[in-house]
C-alpha positions in Angstrom: 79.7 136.8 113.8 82.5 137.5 111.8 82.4 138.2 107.9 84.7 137.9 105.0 86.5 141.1 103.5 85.7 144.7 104.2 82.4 145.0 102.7 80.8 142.8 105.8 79.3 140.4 102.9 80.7 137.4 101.7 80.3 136.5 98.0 80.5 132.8 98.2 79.2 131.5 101.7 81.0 128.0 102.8 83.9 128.9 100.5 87.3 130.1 102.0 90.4 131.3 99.4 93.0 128.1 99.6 96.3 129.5 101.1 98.2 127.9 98.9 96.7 128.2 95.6 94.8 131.8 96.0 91.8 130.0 94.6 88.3 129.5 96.2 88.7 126.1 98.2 85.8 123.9 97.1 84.2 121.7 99.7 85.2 117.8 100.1 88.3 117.9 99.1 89.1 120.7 97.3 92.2 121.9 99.2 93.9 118.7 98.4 92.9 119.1 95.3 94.3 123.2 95.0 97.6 121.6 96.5 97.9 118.7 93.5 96.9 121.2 90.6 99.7 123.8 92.3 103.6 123.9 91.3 104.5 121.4 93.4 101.7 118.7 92.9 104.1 116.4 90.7 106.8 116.4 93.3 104.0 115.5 96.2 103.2 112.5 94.6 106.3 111.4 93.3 107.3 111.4 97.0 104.2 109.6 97.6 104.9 107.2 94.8 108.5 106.7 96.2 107.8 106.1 100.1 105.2 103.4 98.8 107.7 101.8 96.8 110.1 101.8 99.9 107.8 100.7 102.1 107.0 98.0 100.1 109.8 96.8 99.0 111.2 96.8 103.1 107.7 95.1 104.3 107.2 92.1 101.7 110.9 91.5 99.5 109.1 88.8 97.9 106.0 90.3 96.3 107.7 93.0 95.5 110.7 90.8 93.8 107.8 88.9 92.1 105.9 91.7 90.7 108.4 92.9 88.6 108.9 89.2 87.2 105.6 89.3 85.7 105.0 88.0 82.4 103.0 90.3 80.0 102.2 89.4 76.7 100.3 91.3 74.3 98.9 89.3 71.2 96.9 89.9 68.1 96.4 86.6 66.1 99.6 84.9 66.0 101.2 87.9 66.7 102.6 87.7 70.7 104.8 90.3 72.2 105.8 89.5 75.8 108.5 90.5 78.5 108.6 91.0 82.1 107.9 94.0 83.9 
C-alpha cells in the first residue's frame, strides 16, 4: 500500500495535489477545472473557441456565412434597434 507524504497518513483520502495548479484536484472534473482557473485557462479556450470557428467555417460555408447575416432586433414599444450579426 503506498501512502501520501512522509507522515504515512494522508489528510484528504481520494484527493491528489493537481500538477498544474498545486491545488487539491477535486473529483469529476476538477483537474480540468484547476487547468481553466490557472494562467493559461483564457488562452485554452480561446484556442478552443478558434479551432471551432475553423472547423466550422471549412465543414458547412453556408451556415456559417448565414449565421452572421442574422437579423437581431431589440424593441421596446415603438422603439426597434436591429442589425446583423
Amino acid at each position: 500500500m503506498h501512502t501520501h507524504g512522509t507522515s504515512g497518513t494522508d489528510p484528504c483520502p481520494g484527493r491528489e495535489a493537481d500538477r498544474v495548479s498545486g491545488r487539491e484536484a477535486e473529483p469529476g472534473g476538477g483537474r480540468v477545472r484547476a487547468i481553466l482557473h490557472g494562467p493559461s485557462g483564457g488562452a485554452v479556450v480561446a484556442v478552443l473557441a478558434v479551432l471551432g470557428a475553423l472547423i466550422w467555417s471549412n465543414s458547412k460555408p453556408a451556415s456559417y456565412e448565414g449565421f452572421w447575416e442574422t437579423q437581431l432586433e431589440v424593441g421596446l414599444g415603438a422603439l426597434h434597434v436591429g442589425w446583423s450579426l
